[in-house]
C-alpha positions as CSV (number, residue, x, y, z in Angstrom):
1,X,10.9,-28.9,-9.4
2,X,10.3,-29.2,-5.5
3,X,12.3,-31.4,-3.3
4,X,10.6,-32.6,0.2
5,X,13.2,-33.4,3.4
6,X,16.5,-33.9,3.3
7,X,18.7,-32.6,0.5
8,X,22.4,-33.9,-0.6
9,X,25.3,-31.7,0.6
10,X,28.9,-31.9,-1.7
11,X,31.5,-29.8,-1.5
12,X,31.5,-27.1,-3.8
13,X,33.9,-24.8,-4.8
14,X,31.7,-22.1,-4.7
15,X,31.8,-19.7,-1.3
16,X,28.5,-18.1,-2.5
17,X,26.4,-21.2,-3.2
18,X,28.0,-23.8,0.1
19,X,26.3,-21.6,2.5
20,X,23.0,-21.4,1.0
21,X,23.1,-25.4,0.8
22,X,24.2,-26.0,4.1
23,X,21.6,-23.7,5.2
24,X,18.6,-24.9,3.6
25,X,19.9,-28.4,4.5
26,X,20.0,-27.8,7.5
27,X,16.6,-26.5,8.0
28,X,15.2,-29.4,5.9
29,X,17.4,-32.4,8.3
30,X,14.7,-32.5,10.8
31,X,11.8,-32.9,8.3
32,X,13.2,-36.1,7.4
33,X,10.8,-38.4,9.1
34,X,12.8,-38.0,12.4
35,X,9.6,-36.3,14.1
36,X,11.2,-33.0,15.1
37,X,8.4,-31.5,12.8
38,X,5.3,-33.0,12.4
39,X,4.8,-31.4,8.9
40,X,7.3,-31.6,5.6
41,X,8.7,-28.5,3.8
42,X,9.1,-28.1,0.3
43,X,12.1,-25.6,-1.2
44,X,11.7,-24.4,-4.9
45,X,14.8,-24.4,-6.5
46,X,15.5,-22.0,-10.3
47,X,18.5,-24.6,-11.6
48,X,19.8,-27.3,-10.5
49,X,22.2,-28.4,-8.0
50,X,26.1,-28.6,-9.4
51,X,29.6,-28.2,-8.4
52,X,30.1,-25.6,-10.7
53,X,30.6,-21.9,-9.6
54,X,27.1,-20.2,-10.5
55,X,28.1,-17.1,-13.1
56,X,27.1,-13.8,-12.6
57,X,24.3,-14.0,-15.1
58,X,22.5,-17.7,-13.6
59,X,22.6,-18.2,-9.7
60,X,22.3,-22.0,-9.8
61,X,21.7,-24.2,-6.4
62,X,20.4,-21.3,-4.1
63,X,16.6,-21.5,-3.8
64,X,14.5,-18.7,-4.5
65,X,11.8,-17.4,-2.5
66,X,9.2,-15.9,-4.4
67,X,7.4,-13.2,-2.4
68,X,3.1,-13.9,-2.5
69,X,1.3,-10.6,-4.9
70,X,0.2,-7.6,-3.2
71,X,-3.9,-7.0,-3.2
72,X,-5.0,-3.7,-4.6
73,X,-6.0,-2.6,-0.5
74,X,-1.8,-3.2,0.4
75,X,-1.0,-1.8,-2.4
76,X,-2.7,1.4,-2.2
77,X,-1.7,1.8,1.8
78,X,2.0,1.2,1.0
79,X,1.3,4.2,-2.1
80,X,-0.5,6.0,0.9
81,X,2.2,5.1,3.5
82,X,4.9,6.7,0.8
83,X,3.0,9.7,0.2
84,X,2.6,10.8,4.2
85,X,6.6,10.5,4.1
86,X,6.8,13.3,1.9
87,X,3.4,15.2,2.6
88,X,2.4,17.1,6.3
89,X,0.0,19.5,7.7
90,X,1.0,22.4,9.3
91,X,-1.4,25.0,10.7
92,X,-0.6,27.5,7.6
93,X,-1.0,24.7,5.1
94,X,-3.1,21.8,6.7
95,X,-3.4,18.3,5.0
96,X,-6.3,17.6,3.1
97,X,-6.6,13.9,3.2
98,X,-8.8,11.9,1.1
99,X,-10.6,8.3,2.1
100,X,-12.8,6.6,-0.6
101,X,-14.4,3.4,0.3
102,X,-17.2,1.0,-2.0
103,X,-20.2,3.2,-0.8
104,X,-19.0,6.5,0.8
105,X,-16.2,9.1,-0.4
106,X,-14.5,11.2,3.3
107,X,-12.5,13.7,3.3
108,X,-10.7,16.1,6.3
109,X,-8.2,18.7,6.4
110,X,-6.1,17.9,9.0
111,X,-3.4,20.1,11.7
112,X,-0.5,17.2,11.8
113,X,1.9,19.1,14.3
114,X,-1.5,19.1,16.9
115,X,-2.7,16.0,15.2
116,X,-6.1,17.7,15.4
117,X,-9.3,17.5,12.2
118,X,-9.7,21.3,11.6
119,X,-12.4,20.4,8.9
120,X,-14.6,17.4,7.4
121,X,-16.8,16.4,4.9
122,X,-18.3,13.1,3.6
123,X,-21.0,11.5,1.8
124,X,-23.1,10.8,4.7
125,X,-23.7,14.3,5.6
126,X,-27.3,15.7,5.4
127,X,-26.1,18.9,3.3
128,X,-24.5,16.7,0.4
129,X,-27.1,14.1,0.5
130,X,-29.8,16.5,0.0
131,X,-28.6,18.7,-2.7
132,X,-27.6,15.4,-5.1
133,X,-29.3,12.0,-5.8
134,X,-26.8,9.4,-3.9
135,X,-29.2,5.9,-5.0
136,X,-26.4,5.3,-7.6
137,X,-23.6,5.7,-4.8
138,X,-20.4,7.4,-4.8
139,X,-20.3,9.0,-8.7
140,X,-18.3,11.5,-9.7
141,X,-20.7,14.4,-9.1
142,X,-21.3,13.2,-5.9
143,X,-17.1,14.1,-5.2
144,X,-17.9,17.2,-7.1
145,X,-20.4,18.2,-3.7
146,X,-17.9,17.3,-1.3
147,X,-15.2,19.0,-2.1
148,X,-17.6,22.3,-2.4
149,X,-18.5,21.1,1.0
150,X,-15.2,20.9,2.1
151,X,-13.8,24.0,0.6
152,X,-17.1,26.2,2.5
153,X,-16.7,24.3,5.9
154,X,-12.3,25.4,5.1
155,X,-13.0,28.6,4.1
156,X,-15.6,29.4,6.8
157,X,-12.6,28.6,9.6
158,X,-10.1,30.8,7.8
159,X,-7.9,28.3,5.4
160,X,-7.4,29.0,2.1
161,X,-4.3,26.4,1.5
162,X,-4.1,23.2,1.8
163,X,-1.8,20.3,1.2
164,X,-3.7,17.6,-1.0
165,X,-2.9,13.7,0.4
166,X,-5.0,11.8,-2.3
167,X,-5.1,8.5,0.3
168,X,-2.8,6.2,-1.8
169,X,-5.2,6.3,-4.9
170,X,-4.8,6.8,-8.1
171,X,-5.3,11.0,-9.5
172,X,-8.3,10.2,-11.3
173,X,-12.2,9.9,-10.7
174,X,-13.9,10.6,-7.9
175,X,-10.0,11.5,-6.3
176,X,-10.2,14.4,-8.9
177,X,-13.3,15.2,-9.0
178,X,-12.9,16.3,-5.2
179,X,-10.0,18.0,-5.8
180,X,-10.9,20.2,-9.1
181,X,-14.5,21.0,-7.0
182,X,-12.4,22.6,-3.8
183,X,-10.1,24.1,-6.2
184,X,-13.1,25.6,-8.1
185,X,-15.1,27.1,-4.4
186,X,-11.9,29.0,-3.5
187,X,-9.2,26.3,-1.7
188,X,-5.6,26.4,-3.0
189,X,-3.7,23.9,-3.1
């Protein structure tokens, strides 16, 4: 049920519930038509308005705000934005990070404390798009040559350990694929 404007304040015995009421009417007493606001406001409410003190079980009378979904791109940079609280490079143990987009799969192995890219690999470097067939675009063999890319450019500049940051997305795939290659061409992880 939505109710537009002005809503109807009574005293209620409840101290949890009176505040929430005389807030949202409040808000709502200059959408009334008095042309403070030159739009209306709508406030969903769960129950319905009463003098009696809400239980512990059913808050009713306070509205609700329901918060709008997530998309799968904010989901995956708040799983990303999680993981770098727990995950840094250090110049003995860089951080391999991982970036997959619709077309192209990037990766770099990153110095965090000098902010610096030691190392970097991605689909749209002549060596990997030479030795595999890319028409069908980022497939799973195609993560299996860059992480053999990444672990040769690593191991050529003297790193052989690594800190795996799999970018917010899920352990599977192309993510794994990447990872199991540079395990496989001498990176530990």
């Amino acid at each position: 049920m939505y109710s537009t404007c002005s809503l109807p304040i009574t005293s209620h015995s409840s101290a949890i519930a009176a505040p929430a009421l005389s807030l949202a009417a409040r808000s709502f007493s200059s959408s009334n038509g008095s042309g403070a606001f030159p739009f209306s406001l709508r406030l969903h409410f769960t129950g319905e308005i009463s003098d009696k003190r809400p239980s512990a079980k059913t808050w009713t009378g306070i509205p609700s705000i329901e918060a709008k979904a997530k998309t799968r791109s904010e989901s995956r940079a708040a799983r990303h934005e999680r993981v770098r609280k727990k995950v840094h490079g250090t110049p003995e143990r860089p951080r391999m990070c991982v970036f997959r987009s619709n077309k192209h799969l990037y990766v770099q192995v990153i110095d965090d404390t000098k902010m610096h890219t030691l190392a970097a690999a991605s689909t749209m470097q002549k060596p990997v798009i030479e030795e595999i067939d890319f028409s069908s675009g980022p497939t799973i063999e195609v993560a299996k040559k860059v992480g053999e890319a990444i672990a040769k450019s690593c191991l050529e500049k003297g790193i052989t350990q690594v800190a795996f940051d799999r970018g917010g997305y899920p352990y599977h795939g192309r993510v794994q694929a990447l990872a199991d290659a540079a395990r496989e061409h001498g990176l530990l992880f």
